[in-house]
C-alpha positions, -999 to 999 in steps of 0.1 A, spaced: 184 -537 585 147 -546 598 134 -521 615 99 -529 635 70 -505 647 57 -509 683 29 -489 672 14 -507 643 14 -540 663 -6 -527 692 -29 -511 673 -34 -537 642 -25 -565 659 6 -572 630 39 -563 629 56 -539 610 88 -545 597 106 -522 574 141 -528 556 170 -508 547 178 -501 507 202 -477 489 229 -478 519 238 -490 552 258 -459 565 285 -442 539 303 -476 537 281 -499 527 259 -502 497 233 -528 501 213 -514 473 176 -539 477 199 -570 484 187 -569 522 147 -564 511 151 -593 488 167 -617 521 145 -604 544 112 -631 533 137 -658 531 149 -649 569 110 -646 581 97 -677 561 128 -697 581 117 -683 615 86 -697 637 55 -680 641 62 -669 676 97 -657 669 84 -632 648 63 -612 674 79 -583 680 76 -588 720 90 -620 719 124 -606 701 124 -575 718 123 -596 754 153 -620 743 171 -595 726 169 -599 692 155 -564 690 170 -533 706 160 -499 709 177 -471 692 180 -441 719 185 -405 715 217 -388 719 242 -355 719 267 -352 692 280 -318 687 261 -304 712 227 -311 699 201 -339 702 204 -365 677 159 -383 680 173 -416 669 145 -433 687 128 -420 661 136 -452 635 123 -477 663 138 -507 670 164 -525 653 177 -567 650 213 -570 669 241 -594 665 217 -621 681 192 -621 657 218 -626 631 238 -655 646 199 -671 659 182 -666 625 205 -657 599 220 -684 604 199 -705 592 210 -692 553 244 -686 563 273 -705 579 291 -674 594 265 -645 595 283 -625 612 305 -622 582 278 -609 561 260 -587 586 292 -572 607 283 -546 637 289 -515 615 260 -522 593 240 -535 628 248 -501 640 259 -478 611 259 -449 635 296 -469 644 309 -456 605 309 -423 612 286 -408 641 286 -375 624 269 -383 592 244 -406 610 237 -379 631 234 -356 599 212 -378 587 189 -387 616 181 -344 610 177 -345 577 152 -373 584 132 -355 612 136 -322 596 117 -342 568 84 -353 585 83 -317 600 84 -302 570 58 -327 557 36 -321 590 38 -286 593 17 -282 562 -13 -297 582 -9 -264 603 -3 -239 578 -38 -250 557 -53 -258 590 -62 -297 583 -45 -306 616 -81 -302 633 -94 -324 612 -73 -352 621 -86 -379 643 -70 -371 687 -37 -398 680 -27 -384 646 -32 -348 660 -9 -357 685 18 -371 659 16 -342 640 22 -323 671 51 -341 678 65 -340 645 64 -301 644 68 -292 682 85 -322 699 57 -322 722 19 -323 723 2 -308 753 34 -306 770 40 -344 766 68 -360 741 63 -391 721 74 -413 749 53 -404 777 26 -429 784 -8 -410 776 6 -400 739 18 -441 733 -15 -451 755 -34 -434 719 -23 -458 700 -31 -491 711 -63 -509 696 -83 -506 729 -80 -471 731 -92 -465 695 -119 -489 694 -134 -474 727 -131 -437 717 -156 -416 708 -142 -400 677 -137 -435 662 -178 -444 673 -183 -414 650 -168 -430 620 -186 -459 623 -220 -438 624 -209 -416 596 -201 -448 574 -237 -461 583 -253 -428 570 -232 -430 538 -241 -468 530 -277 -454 538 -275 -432 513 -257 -453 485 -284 -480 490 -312 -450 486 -298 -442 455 -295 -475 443 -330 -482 453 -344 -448 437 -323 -458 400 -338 -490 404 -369 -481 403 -365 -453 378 -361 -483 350 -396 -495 359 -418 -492 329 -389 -495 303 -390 -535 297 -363 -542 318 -372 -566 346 -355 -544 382 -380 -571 405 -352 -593 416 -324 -566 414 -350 -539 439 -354 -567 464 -318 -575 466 -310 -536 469 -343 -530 495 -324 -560 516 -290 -543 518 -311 -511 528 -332 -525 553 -295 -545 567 -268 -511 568 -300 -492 582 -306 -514 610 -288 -509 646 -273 -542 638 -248 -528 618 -229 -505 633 -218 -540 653 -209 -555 616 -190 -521 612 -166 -531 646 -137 -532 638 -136 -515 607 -122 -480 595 -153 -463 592 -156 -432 571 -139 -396 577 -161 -368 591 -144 -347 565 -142 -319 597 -129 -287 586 -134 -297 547 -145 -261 527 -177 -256 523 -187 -265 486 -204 -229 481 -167 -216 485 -151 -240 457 -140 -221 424 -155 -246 400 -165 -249 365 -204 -247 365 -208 -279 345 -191 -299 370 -211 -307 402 -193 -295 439 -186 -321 461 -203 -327 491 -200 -354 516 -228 -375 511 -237 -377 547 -241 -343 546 -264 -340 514 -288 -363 529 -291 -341 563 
């Protein structure tokens, strides 16, 4: 069933939705039937009724929550949120006459099948992404990763990152768009991707004007490049670069005099750092 991510909409500004495929719990094969309904279902439903906020506050979403089977923790809340019988009688509804028919409470809540194999599952899943995230420890990439995927991958090994689980507010407070775009660390991608487009267009400029001589005419080509120069090395542009990606530091990357490579082949270097 659609499952939505809190994170990616406070951060991006768009909603993530994922769907179910394979099987519903152990009775129910759905197989990609439900992926293939779900843009039919969203092209049927108003623009505001696919906010996340707006289903979550009328109840169209719920919240999965933890819980104890067999004497252990099942991290449910781990998959999000999740549509309930009122989304399916609101907008299925509008494809079917009796939704409810299709979409019955045990694939709504699959956990209702049999609680020990959803439960068996929900491990296997978390003792997935920890497996997955411990190897950012082991090779010691973890302290390369930006301060809200650090604390993710804290999480998804430890349960908690500087005493605090995914819940709390300062760990969620990482994630939302203001937080990123007024951070330091991400002000450092944006100065890092400047330096590398300062360098690209010196290269360009300096193979430009390697062909002078040869016949060719590089005129109108050099003043197009010494424009885009003069433009990505201007103050100016780190503003254009708002609200962009940036570039990666590459912290914690090993040293290129380290690499074991074949002599003919040139060791990569970050480009920002070639030019220092």
């Amino acid at each position: 069933m659609p499952f939505c991510s809190q994170n990616a909409t406070e951060l991006t500004g768009y909603p993530g939705f994922t769907t179910s495929a394979g099987h519903v719990g152990p009775h129910f094969r759905v197989d990609h039937d439900i992926s293939m309904l779900a843009p039919e279902i969203w092209c049927r439903m108003r623009v505001h009724e696919r906010d996340p906020r707006f289903l979550i506050e009328n109840g169209f979403l719920e919240k999965l929550t933890d819980f104890e089977f067999g004497g252990r923790i099942v991290l449910a809340s781990r998959l999000g949120y999740r549509i309930t019988s009122l989304f399916v009688d609101r907008f299925l509804g509008r494809i079917f006459e009796t939704p409810n028919a299709a979409f019955p409470e045990e694939i709504l809540q699959p956990e209702r099948q049999d609680p020990g194999l959803f439960a068996a599952g929900m491990r296997a899943v978390v003792e997935a992404r920890r497996c997955v995230a411990r190897n950012y420890f082991e090779e010691g990439s973890v302290e390369a990763a930006c301060p809200p995927l650090k604390a993710l991958l804290h999480i998804m090994v430890h349960g908690v990152w500087e005493g605090k689980s995914i819940n709390d507010p300062c760990v969620r407070g990482l994630f939302t768009r203001e937080a990123v775009l007024s951070s330091d660390w991400y002000r450092e991608r944006l100065c890092v991707k400047q330096e590398r487009d300062v360098a690209l267009w010196r290269r360009h400029l300096a193979s430009l004007d390697s062909f002078r001589g040869s016949g060719i005419d590089v005129e109108r080509r050099l003043a197009c490049a010494r424009w885009e120069f003069a433009r990505v090395s201007s103050p100016a542009y780190l503003n254009e670069l708002f609200g962009t990606i940036g570039a990666d530091p590459f912290y914690g990357q090993i040293e290129a005099e380290k690499r074991e490579t074949d002599s003919s082949v040139p060791s990569f270097q970050p480009i920002w750092r070639q030019e220092q």
